[in-house]
C-alpha positions as CSV (number, residue, x, y, z in Angstrom):
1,X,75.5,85.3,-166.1
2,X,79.2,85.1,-167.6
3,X,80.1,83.6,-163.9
4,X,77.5,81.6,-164.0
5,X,78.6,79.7,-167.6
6,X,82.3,80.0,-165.9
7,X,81.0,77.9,-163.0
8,X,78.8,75.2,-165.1
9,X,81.8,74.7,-167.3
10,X,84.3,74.5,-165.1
11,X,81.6,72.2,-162.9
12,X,81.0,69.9,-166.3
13,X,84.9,69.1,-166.5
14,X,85.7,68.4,-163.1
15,X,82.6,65.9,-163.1
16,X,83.5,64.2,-166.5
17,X,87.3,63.4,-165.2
18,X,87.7,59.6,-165.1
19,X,87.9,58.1,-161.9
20,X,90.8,55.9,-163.0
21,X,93.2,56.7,-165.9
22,X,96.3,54.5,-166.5
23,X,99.3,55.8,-168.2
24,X,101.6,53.1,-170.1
25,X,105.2,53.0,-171.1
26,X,107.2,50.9,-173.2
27,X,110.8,50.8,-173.0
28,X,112.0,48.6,-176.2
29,X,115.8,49.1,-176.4
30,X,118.9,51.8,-175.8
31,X,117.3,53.9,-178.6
32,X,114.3,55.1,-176.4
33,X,116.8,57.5,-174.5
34,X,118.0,59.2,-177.6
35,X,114.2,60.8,-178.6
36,X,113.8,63.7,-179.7
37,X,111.0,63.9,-177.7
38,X,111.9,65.0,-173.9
39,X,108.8,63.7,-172.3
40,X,109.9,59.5,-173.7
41,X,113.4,60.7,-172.8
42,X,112.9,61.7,-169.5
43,X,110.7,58.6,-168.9
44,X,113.8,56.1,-170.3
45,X,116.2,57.7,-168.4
46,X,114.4,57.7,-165.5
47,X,113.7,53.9,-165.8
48,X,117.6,53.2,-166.8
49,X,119.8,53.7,-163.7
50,X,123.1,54.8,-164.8
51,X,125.1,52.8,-162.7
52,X,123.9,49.5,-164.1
53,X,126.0,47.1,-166.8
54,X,124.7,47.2,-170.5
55,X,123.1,43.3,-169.6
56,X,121.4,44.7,-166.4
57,X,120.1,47.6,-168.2
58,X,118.0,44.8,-170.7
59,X,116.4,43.3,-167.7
60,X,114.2,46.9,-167.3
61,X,113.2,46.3,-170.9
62,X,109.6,45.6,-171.3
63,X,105.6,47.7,-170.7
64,X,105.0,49.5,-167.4
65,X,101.6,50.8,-166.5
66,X,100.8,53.7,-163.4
67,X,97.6,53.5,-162.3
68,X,95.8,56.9,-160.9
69,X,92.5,57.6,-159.2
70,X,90.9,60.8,-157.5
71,X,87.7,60.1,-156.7
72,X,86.3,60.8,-152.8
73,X,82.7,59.5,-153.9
74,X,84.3,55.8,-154.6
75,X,86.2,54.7,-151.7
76,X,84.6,53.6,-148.5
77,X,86.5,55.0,-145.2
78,X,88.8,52.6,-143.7
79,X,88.3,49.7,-145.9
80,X,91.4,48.6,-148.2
81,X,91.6,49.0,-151.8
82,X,92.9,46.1,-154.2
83,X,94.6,47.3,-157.7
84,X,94.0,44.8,-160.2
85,X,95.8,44.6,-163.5
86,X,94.6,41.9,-165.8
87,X,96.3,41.3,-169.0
88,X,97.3,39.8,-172.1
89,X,100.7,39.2,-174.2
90,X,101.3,38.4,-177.8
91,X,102.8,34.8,-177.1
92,X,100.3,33.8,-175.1
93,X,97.1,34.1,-177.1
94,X,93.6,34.7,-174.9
95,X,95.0,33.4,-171.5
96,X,95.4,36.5,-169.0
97,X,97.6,37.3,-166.7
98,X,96.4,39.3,-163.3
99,X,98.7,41.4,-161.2
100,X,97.2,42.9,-158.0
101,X,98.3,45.7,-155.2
102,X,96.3,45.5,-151.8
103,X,96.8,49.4,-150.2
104,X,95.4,51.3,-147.5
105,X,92.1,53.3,-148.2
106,X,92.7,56.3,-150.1
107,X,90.2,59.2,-152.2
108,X,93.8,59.5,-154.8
109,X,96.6,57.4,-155.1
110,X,98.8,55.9,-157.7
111,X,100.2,52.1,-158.1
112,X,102.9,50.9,-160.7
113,X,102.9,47.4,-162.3
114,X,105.5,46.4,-164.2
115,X,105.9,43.5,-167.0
116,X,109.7,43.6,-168.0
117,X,112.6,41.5,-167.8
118,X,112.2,37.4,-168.3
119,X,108.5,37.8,-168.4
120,X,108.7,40.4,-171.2
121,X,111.3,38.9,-173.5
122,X,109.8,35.1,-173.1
123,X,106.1,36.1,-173.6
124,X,106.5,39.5,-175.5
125,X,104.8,42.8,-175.5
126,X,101.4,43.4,-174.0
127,X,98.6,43.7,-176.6
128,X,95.8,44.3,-173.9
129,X,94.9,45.2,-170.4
130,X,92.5,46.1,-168.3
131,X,92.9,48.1,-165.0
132,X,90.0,47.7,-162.0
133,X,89.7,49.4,-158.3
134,X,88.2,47.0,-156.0
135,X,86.9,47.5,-152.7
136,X,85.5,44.5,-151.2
137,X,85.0,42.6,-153.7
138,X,83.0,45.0,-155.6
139,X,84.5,46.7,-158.7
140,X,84.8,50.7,-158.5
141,X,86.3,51.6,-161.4
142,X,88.1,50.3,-164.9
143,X,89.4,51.0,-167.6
144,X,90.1,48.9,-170.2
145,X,92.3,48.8,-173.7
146,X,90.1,48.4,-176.9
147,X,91.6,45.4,-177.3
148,X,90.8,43.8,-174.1
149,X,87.3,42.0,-175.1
């Protein structure tokens, strides 16, 4: 019986994982390398290349988003998969902005968009987004901030 309740449990997590979860960063200035906190230090340094100038290094300034899925039971064999991230920044009020990745069919994978440099500093910091896996034409997944709607 206890293997039994091991195996339903176990069962009941694997079946509740999302089938697209997006992890955000935002690199603001220098200061983000010097956390105490290795996990947003690691991520700043990794995003800084240490051979760039001081100017250079404010160009990679700005909100980037990985997108991850791992999910057999939503992709169709051999047809490709479009990444769309749709969202929204503080100077611009309610107009949206879309970003999209076209890649070949996969059950896991993992796509990067990035809104830094010029874009960031003209239009400012994201307040929402929203993150959808489309396969011809018909929407997958999403996931969505709160403040998206």
């Amino acid at each position: 019986m206890k293997y039994f309740l091991a195996f339903c449990g176990a069962f009941f997590l694997v079946s509740c994982a999302p089938p697209i979860e997006v992890s955000q960063f935002h690199l603001r200035d220098e200061s983000t390398r010097n956390q105490p906190v290795p996990m947003i230090k690691a991520e700043a340094n990794f995003r800084y290349d240490h051979n760039l100038e001081k100017a250079d290094r404010k160009l990679r300034h700005g909100h980037y988003y990985v997108i991850r899925w791992n999910n057999n039971a939503l992709t169709s064999k051999g047809l490709p998969l479009t990444v769309k991230f749709s969202y929204r920044q503080a100077d611009q009020g309610r107009e949206s902005r879309v970003l999209t990745q076209t890649i070949s069919p996969r059950e896991m994978g993992k796509v990067e968009f990035q809104v830094i440099s010029h874009e960031y500093q003209k239009s400012g910091r994201i307040l929402a987004w929203r993150a959808e896996l489309i396969q011809e034409g018909k929407v997958l997944a999403s996931e969505e901030s709160f403040l998206w709607n």
